[in-house]
C-alpha positions in Angstrom: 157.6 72.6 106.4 155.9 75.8 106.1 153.1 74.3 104.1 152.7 71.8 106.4 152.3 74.5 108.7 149.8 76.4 107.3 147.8 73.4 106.4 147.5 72.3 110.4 146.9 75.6 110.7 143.8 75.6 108.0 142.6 72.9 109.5 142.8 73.9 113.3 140.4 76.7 112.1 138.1 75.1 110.5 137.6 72.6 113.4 136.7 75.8 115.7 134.6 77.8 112.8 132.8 73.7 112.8 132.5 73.3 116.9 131.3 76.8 117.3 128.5 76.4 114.9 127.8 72.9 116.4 127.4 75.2 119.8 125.1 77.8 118.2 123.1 74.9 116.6 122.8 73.0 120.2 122.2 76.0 121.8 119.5 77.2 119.2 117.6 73.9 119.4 117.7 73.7 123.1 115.8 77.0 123.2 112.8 76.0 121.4 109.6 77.5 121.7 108.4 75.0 124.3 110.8 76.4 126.6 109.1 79.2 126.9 106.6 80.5 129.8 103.2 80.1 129.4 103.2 84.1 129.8 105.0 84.7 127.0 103.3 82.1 124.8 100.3 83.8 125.8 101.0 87.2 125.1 102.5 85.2 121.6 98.9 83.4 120.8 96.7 86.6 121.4 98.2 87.6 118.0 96.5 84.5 116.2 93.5 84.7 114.8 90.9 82.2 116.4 90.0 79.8 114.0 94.1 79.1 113.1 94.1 78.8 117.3 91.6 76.4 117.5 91.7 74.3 114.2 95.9 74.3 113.6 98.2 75.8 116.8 96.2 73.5 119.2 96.9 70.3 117.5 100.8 70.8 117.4 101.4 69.6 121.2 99.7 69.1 124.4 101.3 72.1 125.7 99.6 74.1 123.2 96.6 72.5 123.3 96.1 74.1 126.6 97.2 77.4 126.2 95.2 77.8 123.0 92.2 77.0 125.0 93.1 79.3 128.0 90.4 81.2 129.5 92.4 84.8 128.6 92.4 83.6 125.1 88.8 82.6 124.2 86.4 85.0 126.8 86.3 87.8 123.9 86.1 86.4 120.5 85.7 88.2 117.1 84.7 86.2 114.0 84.2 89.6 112.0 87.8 89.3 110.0 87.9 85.4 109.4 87.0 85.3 105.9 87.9 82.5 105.0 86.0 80.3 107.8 82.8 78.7 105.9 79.6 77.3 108.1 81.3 74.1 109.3 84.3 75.5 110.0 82.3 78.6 111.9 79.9 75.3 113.8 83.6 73.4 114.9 84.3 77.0 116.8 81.1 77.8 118.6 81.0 74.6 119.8 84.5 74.6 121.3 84.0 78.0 122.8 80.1 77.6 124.0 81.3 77.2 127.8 84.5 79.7 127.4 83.4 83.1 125.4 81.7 86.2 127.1 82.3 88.7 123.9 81.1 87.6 120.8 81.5 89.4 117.5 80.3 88.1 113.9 80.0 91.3 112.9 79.4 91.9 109.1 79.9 87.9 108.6 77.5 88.0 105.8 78.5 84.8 104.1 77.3 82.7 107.3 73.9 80.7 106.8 70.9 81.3 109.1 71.4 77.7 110.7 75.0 78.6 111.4 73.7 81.3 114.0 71.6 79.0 115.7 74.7 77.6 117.4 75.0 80.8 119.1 72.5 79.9 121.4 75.0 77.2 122.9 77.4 79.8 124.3 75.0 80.6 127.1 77.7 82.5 128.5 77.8 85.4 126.2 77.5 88.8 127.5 78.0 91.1 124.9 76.8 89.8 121.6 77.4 91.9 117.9 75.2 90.1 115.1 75.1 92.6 112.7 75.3 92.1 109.1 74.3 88.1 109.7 71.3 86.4 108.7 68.9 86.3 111.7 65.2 86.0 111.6 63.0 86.9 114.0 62.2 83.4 115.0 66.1 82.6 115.3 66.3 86.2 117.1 63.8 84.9 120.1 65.6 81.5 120.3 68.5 83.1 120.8 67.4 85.9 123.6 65.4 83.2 125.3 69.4 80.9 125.5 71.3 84.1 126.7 70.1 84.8 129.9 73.5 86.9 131.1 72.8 88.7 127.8 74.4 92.7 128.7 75.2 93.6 125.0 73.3 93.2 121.7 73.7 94.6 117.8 72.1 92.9 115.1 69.9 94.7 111.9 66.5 95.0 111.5 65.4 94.0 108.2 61.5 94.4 106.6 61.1 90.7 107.3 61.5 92.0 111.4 58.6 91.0 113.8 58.5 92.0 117.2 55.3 89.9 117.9 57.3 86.8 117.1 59.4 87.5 120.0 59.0 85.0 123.4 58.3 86.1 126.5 61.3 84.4 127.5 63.3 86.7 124.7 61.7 90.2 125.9 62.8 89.2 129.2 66.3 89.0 128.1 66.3 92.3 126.3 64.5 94.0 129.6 67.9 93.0 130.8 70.4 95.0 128.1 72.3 98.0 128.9 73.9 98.5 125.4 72.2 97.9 121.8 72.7 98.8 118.6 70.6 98.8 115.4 70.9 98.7 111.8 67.7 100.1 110.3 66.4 98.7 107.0 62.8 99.1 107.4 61.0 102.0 109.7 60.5 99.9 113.2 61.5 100.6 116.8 63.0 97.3 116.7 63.6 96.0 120.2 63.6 99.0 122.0 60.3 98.9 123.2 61.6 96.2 125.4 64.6 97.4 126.4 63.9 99.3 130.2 67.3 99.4 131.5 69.4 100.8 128.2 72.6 103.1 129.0 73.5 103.3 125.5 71.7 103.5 122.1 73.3 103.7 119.0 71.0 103.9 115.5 71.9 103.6 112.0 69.0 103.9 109.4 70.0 103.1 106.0 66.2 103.3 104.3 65.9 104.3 101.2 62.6 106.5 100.1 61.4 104.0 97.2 61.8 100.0 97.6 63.5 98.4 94.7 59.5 97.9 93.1 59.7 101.5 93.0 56.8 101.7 96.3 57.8 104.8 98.9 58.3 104.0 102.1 56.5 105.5 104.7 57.0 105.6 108.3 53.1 105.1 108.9 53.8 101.5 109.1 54.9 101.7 112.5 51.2 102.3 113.7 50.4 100.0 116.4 53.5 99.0 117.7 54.8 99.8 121.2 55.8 103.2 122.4 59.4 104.1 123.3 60.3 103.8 126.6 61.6 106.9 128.0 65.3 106.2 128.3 65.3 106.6 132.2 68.8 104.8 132.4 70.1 106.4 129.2 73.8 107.8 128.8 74.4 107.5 125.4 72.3 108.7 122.5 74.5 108.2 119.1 72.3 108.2 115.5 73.5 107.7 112.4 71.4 108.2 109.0 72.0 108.1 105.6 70.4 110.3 102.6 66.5 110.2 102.9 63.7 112.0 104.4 62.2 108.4 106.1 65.9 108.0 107.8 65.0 111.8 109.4 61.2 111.3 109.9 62.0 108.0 111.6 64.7 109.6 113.8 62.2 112.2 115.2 60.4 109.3 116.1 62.7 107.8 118.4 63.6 111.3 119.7 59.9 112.0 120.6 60.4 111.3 124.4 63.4 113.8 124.6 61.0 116.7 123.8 59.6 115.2 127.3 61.7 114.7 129.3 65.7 114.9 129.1 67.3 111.8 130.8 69.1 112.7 133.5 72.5 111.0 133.3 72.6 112.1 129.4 76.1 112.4 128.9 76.8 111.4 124.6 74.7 113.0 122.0 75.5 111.9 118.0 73.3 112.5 115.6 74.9 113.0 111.9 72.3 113.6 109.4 73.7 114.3 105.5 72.6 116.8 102.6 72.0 120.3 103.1 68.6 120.3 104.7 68.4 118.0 108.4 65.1 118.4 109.5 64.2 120.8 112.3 63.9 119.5 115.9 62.6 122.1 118.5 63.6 120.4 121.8 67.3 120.9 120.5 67.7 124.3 123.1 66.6 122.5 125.3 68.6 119.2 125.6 71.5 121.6 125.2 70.7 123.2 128.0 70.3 120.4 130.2 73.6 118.4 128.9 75.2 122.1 129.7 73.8 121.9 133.6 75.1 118.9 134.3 78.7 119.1 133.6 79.6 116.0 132.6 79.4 115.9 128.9 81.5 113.9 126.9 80.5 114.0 123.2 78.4 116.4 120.9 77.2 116.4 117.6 74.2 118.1 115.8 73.0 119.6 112.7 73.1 122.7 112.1 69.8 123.6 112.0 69.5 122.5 115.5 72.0 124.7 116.6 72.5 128.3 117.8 75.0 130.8 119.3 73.2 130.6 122.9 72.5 126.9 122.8 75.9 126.1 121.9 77.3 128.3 124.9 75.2 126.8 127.2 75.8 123.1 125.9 79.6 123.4 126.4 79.7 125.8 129.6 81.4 124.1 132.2 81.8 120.8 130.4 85.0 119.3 129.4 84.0 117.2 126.2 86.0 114.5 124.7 84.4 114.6 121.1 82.8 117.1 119.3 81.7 117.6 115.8 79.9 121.0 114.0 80.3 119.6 110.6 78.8 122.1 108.0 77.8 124.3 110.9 79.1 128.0 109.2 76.5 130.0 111.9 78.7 128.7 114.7 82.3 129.0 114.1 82.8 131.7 116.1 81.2 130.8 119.0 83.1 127.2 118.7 86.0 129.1 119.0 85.2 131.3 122.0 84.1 128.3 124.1 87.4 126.6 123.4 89.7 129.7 123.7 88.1 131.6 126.2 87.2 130.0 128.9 83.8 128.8 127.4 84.5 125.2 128.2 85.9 123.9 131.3 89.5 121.9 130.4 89.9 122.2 126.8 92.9 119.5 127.1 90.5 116.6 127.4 89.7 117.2 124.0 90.4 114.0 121.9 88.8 114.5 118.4 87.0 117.8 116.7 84.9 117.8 113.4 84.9 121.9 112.0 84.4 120.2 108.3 82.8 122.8 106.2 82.2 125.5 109.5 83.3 128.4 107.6 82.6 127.7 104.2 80.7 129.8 101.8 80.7 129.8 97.7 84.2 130.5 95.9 85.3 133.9 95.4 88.6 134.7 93.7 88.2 137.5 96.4 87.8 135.8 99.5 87.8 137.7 102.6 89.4 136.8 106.1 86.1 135.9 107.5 85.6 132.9 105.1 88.7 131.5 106.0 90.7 130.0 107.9 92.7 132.3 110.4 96.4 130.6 111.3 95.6 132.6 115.0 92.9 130.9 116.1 94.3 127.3 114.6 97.3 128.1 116.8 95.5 129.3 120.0 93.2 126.5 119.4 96.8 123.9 119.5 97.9 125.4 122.9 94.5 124.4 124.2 93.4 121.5 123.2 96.8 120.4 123.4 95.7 116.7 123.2 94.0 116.5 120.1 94.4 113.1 118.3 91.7 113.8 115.4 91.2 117.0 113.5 88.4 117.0 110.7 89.8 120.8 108.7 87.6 119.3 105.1 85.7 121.9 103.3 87.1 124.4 104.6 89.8 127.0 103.0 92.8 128.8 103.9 94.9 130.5 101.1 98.6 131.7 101.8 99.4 134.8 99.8 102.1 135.6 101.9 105.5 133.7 100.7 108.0 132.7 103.6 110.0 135.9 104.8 108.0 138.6 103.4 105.3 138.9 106.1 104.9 138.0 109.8 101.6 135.7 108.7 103.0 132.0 109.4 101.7 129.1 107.8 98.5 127.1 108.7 100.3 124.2 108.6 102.7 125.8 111.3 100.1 125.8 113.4 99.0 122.5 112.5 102.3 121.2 113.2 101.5 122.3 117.4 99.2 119.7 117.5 102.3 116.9 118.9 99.5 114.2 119.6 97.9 114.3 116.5 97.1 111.0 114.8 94.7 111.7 111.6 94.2 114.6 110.2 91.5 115.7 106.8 92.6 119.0 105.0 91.2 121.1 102.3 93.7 121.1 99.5 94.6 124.8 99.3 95.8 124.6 103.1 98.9 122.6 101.8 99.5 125.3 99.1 102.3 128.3 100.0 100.3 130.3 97.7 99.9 131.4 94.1 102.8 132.9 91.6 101.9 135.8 90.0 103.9 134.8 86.7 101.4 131.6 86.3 98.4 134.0 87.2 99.0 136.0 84.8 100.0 133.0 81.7 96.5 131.0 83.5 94.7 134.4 82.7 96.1 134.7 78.8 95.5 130.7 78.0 91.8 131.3 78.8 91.4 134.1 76.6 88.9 133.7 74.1 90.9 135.9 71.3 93.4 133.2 71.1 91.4 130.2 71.1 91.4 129.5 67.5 95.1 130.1 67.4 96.2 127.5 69.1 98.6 125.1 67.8 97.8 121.3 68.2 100.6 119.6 70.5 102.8 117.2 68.9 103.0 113.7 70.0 105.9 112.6 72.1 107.5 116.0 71.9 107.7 118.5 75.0 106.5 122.0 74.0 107.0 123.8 77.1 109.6 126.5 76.9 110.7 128.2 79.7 110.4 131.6 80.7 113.6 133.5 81.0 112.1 135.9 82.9 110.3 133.9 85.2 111.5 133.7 88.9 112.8 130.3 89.7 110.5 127.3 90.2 109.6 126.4 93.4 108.0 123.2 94.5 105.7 124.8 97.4 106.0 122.2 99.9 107.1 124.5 102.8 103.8 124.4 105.0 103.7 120.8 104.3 107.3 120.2 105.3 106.7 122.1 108.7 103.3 119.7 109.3 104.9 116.5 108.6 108.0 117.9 111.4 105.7 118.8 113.5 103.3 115.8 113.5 105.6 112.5 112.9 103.1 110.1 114.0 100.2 111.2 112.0 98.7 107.7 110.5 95.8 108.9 108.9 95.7 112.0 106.3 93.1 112.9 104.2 93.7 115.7 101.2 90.7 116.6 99.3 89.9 119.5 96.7 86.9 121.5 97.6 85.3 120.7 93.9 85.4 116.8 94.4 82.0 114.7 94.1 82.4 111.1 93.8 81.1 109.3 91.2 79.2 106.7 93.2 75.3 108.0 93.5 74.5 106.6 96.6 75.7 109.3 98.8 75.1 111.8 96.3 72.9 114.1 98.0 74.8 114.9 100.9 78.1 115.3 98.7 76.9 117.7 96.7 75.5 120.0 99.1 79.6 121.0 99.8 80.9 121.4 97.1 82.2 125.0 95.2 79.8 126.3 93.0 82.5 128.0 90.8 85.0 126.1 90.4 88.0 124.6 91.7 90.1 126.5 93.7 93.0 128.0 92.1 95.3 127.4 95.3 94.4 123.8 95.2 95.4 123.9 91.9 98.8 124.6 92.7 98.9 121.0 94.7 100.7 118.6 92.7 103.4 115.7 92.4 106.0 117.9 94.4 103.5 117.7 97.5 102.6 114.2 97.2 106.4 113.7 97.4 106.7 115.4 100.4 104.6 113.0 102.3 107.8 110.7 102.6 108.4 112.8 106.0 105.8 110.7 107.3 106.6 107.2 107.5 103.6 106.0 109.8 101.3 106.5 107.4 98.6 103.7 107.8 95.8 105.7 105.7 96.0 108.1 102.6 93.1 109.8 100.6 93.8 112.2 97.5 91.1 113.3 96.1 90.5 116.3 93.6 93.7 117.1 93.0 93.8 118.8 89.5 97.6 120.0 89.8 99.1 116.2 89.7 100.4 115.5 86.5 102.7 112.5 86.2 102.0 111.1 89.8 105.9 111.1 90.8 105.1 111.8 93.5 103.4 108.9 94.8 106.4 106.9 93.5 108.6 108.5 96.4 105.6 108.3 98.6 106.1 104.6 98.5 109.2 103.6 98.8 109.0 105.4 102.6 105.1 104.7 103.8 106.1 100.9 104.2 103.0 100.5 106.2 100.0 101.9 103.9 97.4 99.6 105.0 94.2 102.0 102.7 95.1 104.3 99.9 92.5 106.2 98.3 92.9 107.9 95.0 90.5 110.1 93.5 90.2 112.9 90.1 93.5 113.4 90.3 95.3 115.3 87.1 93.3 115.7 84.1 90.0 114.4 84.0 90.5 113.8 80.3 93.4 111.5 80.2 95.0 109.3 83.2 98.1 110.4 83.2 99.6 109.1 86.5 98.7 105.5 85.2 102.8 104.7 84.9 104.0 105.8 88.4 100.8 104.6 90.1 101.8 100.7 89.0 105.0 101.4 90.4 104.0 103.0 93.8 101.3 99.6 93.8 104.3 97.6 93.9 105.8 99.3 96.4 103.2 99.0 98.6 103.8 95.2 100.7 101.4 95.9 103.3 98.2 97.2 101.4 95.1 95.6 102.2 92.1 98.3 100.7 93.0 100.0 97.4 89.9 102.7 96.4 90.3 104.2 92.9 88.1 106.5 90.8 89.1 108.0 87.5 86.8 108.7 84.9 89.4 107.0 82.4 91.0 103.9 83.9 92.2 101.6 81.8 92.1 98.5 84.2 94.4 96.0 81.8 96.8 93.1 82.5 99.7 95.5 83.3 97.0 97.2 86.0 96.1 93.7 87.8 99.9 92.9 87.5 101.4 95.5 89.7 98.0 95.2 92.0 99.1 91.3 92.4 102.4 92.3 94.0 100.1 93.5 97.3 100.1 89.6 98.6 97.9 91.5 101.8 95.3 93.0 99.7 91.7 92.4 100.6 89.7 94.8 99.2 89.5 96.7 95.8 87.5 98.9 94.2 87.6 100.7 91.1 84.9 103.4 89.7 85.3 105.1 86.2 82.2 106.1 84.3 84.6 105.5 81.0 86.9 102.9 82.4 87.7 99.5 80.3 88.8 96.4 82.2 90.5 92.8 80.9 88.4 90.3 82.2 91.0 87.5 81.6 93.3 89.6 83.5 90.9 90.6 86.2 90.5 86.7 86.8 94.3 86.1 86.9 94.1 88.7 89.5 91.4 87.1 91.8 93.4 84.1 91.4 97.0 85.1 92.2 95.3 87.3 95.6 94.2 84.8 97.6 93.4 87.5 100.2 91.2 89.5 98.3 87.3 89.5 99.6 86.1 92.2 98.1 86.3 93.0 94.1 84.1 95.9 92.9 84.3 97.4 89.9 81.7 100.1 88.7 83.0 101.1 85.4 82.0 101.2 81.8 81.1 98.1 79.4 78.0 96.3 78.7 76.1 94.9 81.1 76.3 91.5 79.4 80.1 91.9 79.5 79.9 92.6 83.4 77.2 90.1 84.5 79.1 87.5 82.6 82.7 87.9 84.5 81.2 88.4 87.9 79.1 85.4 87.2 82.7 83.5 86.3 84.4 84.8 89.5 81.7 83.9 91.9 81.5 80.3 90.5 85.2 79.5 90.0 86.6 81.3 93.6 83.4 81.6 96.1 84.2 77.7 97.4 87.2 78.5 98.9 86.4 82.1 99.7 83.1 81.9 101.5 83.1 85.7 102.3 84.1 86.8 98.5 82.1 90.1 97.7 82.2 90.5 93.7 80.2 93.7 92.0 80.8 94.4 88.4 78.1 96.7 86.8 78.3 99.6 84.3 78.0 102.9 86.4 75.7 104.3 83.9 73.6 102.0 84.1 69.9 103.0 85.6 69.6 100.1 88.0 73.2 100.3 89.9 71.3 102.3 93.1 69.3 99.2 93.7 72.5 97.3 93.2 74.7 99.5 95.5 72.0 99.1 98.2 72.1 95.2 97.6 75.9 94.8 98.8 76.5 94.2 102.4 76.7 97.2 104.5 79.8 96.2 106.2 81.5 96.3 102.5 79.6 99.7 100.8 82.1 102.1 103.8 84.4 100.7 101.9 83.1 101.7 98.6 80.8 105.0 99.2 81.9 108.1 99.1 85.1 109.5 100.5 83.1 110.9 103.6 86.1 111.7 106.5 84.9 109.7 109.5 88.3 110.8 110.9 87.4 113.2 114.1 84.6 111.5 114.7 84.0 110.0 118.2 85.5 106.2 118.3 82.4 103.9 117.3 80.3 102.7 120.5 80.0 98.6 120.3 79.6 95.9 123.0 83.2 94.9 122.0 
């Protein structure tokens, strides 16, 4: 009887466990995606990329179909990240959204055929309008003006092929129109600015090199004849951008030429960032500060240094309340930077989003450094309290060296200063600032090892055995993360940190010049020696971590560190990895395939080493990061696998970009870049693949051969962090 029980009892329960998941299953299924407002599906579909919207969501129902063609949806439209859209796919688009989209962005869609951008001319609707990086000829160009007629917004490049003359009337009355442009620079020419009247903002990059790939100088004489430059009545924004060359700076003059005329009167954004050590001298500098300090409403500075001075400065920020300022590799000025922001000099320091002090107080490396090249935790601290909305702090080439340990002085930290900045959201530091200073014990055993009576005394380490004993003397070990531990409390939401030694020059000639010009002259310096796997640990406090650069770190040794960095930055999106340890041997190579596989959500991986070995076990752990999209590797003595390296391409079918500078033959190179173009490019129309050997004498003329859109991702580490958000149409 009892079992009969218990049976019926069984039984009653699994009918109920059986109707309630019938219940849960009809109540799951009646709550289907269609029953959802069009608000929310809205708000849902702004998260899909435009091509998928278009070409897959719309074709699932008639609902969708609707919504996916909603005005909110397609009026601003960018094409930039769709790398995987060929020229039909790109034609289907334009022709669905020629009556809908206002905001149009191809930018750096390189892949894209000339007769693709011809369809543009269809979306007469367009507005704002970024082009550059495509294919566009003059000819296309005017067809394309003379179609936009509500045309407000244009960037494209201007390449040597460029010809104003073969611009219609009909075109040069659609530019008179523009209030924004930008302009990629290859060749010296005014481009279309001649025609623009009614410009509020004009932002310049010139990326011309000196000598043409035929070895011919360039010279900016070849702009004889063409149109002057208006005079910028309607101008608000000035912003210039140039890379290493004197024609990039004698071309710049150029277009300034009117400001040593006349100032325009609602000036209120000035960039120009000019690399290397010597910027070329502009005399109407003083003046144009003067007048952007009269009228009180600047919003962002930058200059070279040479255009600088104590009383120009003063006057420039006097009773202005600035949003963006840079004095990169401006030493003269320091102190007055401070006194305007401390003291009164400016009007509300608080609106102060971003500030640029790379390299403002640095001078040659001196074991004995004084306070004045340094540093000073005061002022960093003063400097928190009033500009207490700072997002973007650029600290790079500087220094600041503890020497006094935690309790035995009343000198806090710099990175306890750092940590008052709540707000803060990317940050560059030199890499002594992260040190809590230097043990005397390993002073002193650093000092002995380098003595030259003992060199030839030296016993050769055995292999596989550890030889370090320790020192029963020694104090205790201590892993010297304190200042970092107090920046990471203070400063929880910090997504972009930058950590670079002093001594560090990239490998990668293009930008050279400019990179050399800041680095020590003696050395590296011994506190950022003392930066190692212990610190690198430490950046687990900081889980929203979306970018990370090391760079010149001599003091890691087994890269540990980045192991535990790893498994807590779930989001690293760009990691950047540069000279760290021994430049000798790689000696991180272990935990560094581990911390790769940690890494889900990686989409750019940057690594230079002089001795990478790039094998299958490398490509292995790099094919775990299913997101990844760009790579690239530089080692002057680096060896890769190509059979490995083509597994790789294969298994990432993200990946657009696959640059490799390393060593090998150039046979060996030409030959797998040739097999990886050929056997992926069909299905990948934006695939980007550079293998050359980095000692090889032609790679400058390959470097400037790569799109420019790819070669930030490849160029130098050079902090655009506290820079002023970039100025597009979009």
């Amino acid at each position: 009887m009892s079992g009969t029980v218990s049976a019926t009892i069984e039984d009653m329960n699994t009918q109920i466990v059986q109707a309630v998941r019938v219940e849960d299953t009809m109540s799951s299924a009646s709550a289907g995606m269609s029953d959802l407002s069009d608000e929310i599906l809205l708000c849902i579909l702004r998260h899909v990329p435009v091509c998928d919207l278009l070409t897959n969501v719309a074709n699932v129902c008639q609902k969708l179909h609707t919504l996916c063609h909603d005005k909110s949806l397609l009026t601003k439209v960018r094409l930039s990240e769709e790398y995987l859209a060929d020229d039909h796919l790109v034609r289907v688009i334009l022709k669905q959204l020629a009556n809908r989209v206002q905001c149009l962005s191809l930018n750096g869609c390189y892949w894209l055929s000339g007769s693709t951008m011809e369809y543009l001319s269809r979306c007469r609707g367009v507005t704002h309008l970024d082009v550059t990086g495509c294919r566009l000829t003059s000819i296309c160009l005017s067809r394309l003006l003379s179609s936009l007629s509500l045309l407000k917004s244009l960037a494209f490049d201007v390449r040597p092929c460029f010809n104003s003359a073969l611009l219609s009337s009909e075109a040069v009355d659609s530019l008179s129109r523009l209030t924004e442009l930008r302009q990629t620079l290859f060749t010296p020419s005014y481009g279309v600015v001649p025609c623009c009247a009614q410009l509020r903002k004009l932002m310049l990059q010139f990326d011309i090199p000196d000598v043409t790939r035929e070895g011919v100088g360039v010279s900016c004489q070849l702009m004889v004849g063409q149109s002057s430059v208006p005079h910028y009545e309607q101008l608000e924004e000035f912003t210039a951008r140039l890379a290493p060359g004197e024609v990039n700076q004698t071309l710049l003059l150029l277009y300034l030429a009117v400001f040593s005329v006349h100032v325009p009167k609602h000036l209120r954004t000035f960039l120009v960032s000019i690399p290397g050590p010597n910027p070329a001298h502009w005399p109407a500098a003083p003046s144009l500060a003067q007048s952007l300090g009269e009228r009180g409403d600047l919003v962002a500075l930058q200059l070279p240094r040479s255009w600088l001075n104590h009383l120009s400065l003063k006057r420039a920020l006097e009773g202005n309340s600035p949003k963006h300022l840079s004095f990169s590799r401006c030493p003269a000025l320091w102190p007055q930077v401070f006194q305007s922001l401390l003291n009164g000099g400016v009007r509300d320091a608080t609106q102060l989003v971003s500030l640029n002090l790379s390299g403002i107080n640095h001078s040659p490396y001196s074991d004995c450094r004084s306070v004045e090249d340094q540093l000073v935790v005061g002022s960093v601290s003063q400097l928190a309290v009033a500009c207490c909305h700072m997002k973007h702090l650029n600290l790079m080439h500087n220094h600041y060296h503890h020497e006094h340990p935690p309790g035995l002085g009343t000198e806090k930290h710099l990175c306890d200063s750092l940590a008052k900045f709540r707000h803060l959201r990317s940050l560059t530091l030199p890499a002594c600032a992260l040190s809590d200073g230097l043990n005397t014990h390993q002073v002193s055993l650093r000092s002995t090892a380098h003595s030259s009576l003992f060199q030839g005394l030296k016993k050769a380490p055995r292999v596989g055995i550890q030889n370090y004993k320790p020192d029963p003397e020694a104090p205790p070990p201590s892993d010297g993360t304190s200042g970092l531990s107090l920046l990471a409390a203070g400063c929880p939401h910090l997504e972009t940190l930058e950590v670079m030694g002093s001594s560090f020059v990239s490998a990668l000639p293009r930008l050279e010049p400019c990179s050399r010009a800041n680095i020590e002259l003696r050395g590296i310096c011994a506190w950022a020696r003392t930066i190692g796997d212990s610190h690198l640990a430490a950046l687990e406090a900081l889980p929203q971590l979306r970018r990370l650069t090391l760079a010149g770190l001599p003091g890691v040794l087994r890269g540990t560190g980045l192991i535990q960095l790893s498994q807590q930055c779930r989001d690293l999106r760009v990691l950047s990895l540069a000279n760290l340890g021994s430049l000798k041997t790689m000696n991180y190579s272990c935990a560094l395939l581990d911390a790769i596989k940690q890494c889900a959500q990686l989409q750019e991986l940057r690594l230079e080493q002089p001795y990478l070995n790039a094998n299958a076990a490398f490509f292995e752990a790099l094919s775990c990061c299913s997101r990844l999209q760009r790579v690239c590797l530089i080692s002057r003595s680096g060896t890769f696998d190509p059979s490995a390296t083509e597994a790789f391409v294969e298994k990432s079918s993200e990946l657009i970009m696959c640059h490799m500078l390393m060593g090998g033959t150039l046979v060996a190179c030409r030959t797998l870049q040739k097999t990886l173009l050929e056997r992926f490019s069909a299905k990948r129309p934006a695939l980007s693949v550079v293998i050359y050997p980095l000692h090889h004498e032609d790679l400058p003329s390959v470097i400037r051969g790569i799109p420019l859109t790819l070669l930030d991702q490849i160029t130098l580490f050079q902090s655009h962090v506290a820079q002023p958000p970039r100025l597009s149409p979009l």
